[in-house]
C-alpha angles and dihedrals in degrees: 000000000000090000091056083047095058101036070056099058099037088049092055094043086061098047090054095049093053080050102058092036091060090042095052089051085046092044089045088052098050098059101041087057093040090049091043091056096037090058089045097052090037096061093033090061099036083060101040089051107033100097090062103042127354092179096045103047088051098044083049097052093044086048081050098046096042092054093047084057093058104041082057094052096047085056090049095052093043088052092051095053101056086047126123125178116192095013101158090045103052088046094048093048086049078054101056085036086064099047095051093058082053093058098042104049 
């Protein structure tokens, strides 16, 4: 039984970590792209409107990049929460917690 329990828990360790390694590349991905365009649209607009004016459009892309930020990190948040790693075996070993307690008592 403790042998099941552990092949369980390896298997489920393996399967995390190939989880968060593919996240983070995603995650790394993400932001190198993200970064790339901002910088693009960021400069595309600063030139197109700076004649009219300079302070404003700066002032107007940091308020839209700041709320993209935290509209991402909200996501993120919210993701982390509903999390959990190791789920089936944290509910087989309560399972073997409770019949145990049967057995015993």
């Amino acid at each position: 039984m403790c042998r099941n329990r552990f092949e369980l828990i390896s298997v489920e360790l393996q399967e995390e970590r190939a989880r968060l390694i593919q996240a983070l590349l995603m995650t790394l991905g993400i932001a190198v792209l993200g970064l790339l365009a901002g910088i693009s649209l960021t400069g595309a607009v600063a030139i197109l409107l700076w004649k009219h004016s300079p302070g404003l459009v700066l002032i107007g892309m940091a308020a839209i990049q700041a709320s993209s930020a935290w509209f991402l990190y909200r996501n993120l948040s919210r993701l982390l929460t509903i999390w959990t790693p190791m789920q089936g075996s944290l509910q087989q070993l309560e399972q073997d917690r409770e019949a145990l307690q049967r057995i015993l008592s």
